[in-house]
C-alpha positions in Angstrom: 83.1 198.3 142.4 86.9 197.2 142.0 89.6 198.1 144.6 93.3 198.1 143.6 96.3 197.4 146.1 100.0 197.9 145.0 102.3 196.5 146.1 106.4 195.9 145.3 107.7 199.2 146.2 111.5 199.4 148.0 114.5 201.5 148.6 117.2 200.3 145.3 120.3 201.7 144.4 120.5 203.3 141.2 121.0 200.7 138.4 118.6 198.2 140.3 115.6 196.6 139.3 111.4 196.6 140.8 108.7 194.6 139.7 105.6 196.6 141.0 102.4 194.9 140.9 98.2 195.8 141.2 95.8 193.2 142.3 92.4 194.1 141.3 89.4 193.0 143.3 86.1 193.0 142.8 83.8 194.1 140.1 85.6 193.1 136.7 85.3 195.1 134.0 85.4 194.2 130.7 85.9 197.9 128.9 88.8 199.5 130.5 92.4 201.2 130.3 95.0 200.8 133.7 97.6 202.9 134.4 100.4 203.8 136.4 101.4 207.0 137.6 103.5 208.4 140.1 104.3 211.5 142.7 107.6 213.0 144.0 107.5 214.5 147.0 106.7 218.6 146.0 105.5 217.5 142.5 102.2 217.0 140.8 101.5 213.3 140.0 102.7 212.2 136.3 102.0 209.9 134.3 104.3 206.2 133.6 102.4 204.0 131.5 98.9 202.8 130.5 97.6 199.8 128.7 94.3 199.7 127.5 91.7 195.8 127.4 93.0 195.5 123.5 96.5 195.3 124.9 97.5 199.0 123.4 100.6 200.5 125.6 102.0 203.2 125.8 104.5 204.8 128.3 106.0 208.3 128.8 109.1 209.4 127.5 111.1 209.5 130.7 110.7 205.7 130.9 110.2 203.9 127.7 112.9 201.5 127.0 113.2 201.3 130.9 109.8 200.2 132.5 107.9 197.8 130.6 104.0 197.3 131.5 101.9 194.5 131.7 99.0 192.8 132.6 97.6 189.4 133.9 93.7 188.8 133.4 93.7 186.0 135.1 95.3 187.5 138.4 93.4 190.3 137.7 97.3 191.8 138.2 98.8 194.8 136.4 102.9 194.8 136.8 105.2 197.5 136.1 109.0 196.2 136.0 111.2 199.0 136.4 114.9 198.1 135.0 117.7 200.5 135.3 116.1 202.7 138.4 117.3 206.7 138.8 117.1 208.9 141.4 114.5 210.5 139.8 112.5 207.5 139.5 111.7 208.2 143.2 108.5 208.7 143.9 104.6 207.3 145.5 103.6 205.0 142.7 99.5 204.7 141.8 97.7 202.4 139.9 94.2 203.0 138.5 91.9 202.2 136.1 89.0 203.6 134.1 86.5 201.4 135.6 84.2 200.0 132.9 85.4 203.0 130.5 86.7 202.6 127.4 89.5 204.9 126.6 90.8 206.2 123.6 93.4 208.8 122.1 96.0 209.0 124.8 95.6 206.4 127.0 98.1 208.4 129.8 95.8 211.3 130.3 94.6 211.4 134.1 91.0 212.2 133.3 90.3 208.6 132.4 91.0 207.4 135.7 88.8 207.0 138.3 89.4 204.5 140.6 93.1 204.7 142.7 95.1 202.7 145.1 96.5 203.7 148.0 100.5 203.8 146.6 103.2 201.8 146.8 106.9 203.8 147.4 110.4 203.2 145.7 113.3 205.3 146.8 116.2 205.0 144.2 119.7 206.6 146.0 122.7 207.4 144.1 
């Protein structure tokens, strides 16, 4: 079974940069999709951005341009760089991954997901 730890979280200013990463650990799977996704405090958790084990991306609207994901399969590592922070951008972030799954359509939807961190938090102030 594969664990995921986050990591990378801090309090910015608003303008800053974060480079967020996952280290995956044990069981490896070949067939997968990894995402990251975030909650606010009083909001439902939302999707960030996804990349799939053919290297498909995609992110949500509120920060494409902004966040760019990635991946390193010989780390076993997912990163999430996070340029120009906002306040709004504050927020628990979550990895997870479909864990052995292939996914396919829209790679952002939760329901792929099955395995979770435990968080990492970035606090962007004004």
């Amino acid at each position: 079974q594969v664990q995921l730890a986050e990591s990378g979280g801090d309090s910015v200013q608003a303008g800053g940069s974060l480079r967020l990463s996952c280290q995956a650990s044990g069981y490896m799977y070949s067939s997968y999709c990894m995402g990251w996704f975030r909650q606010a405090p009083g909001k439902g958790r939302e999707e960030v951005a996804a990349i799939d084990d053919d290297g498909t991306i995609r992110y949500a609207d509120s920060v494409k341009v902004r966040f760019t994901i990635s991946q390193d399969n010989a780390e076993d590592t997912l990163y999430l760089q996070m340029n120009n922070l906002k306040p709004e951008d504050t927020a628990m972030y979550y990895c997870a991954t479909s864990g052995g799954q292939s996914c396919t359509g829209n790679l952002l939807l939760e329901n792929w997901y099955n395995k979770w961190g435990q968080g990492t938090q970035v606090t962007v102030s004004s």
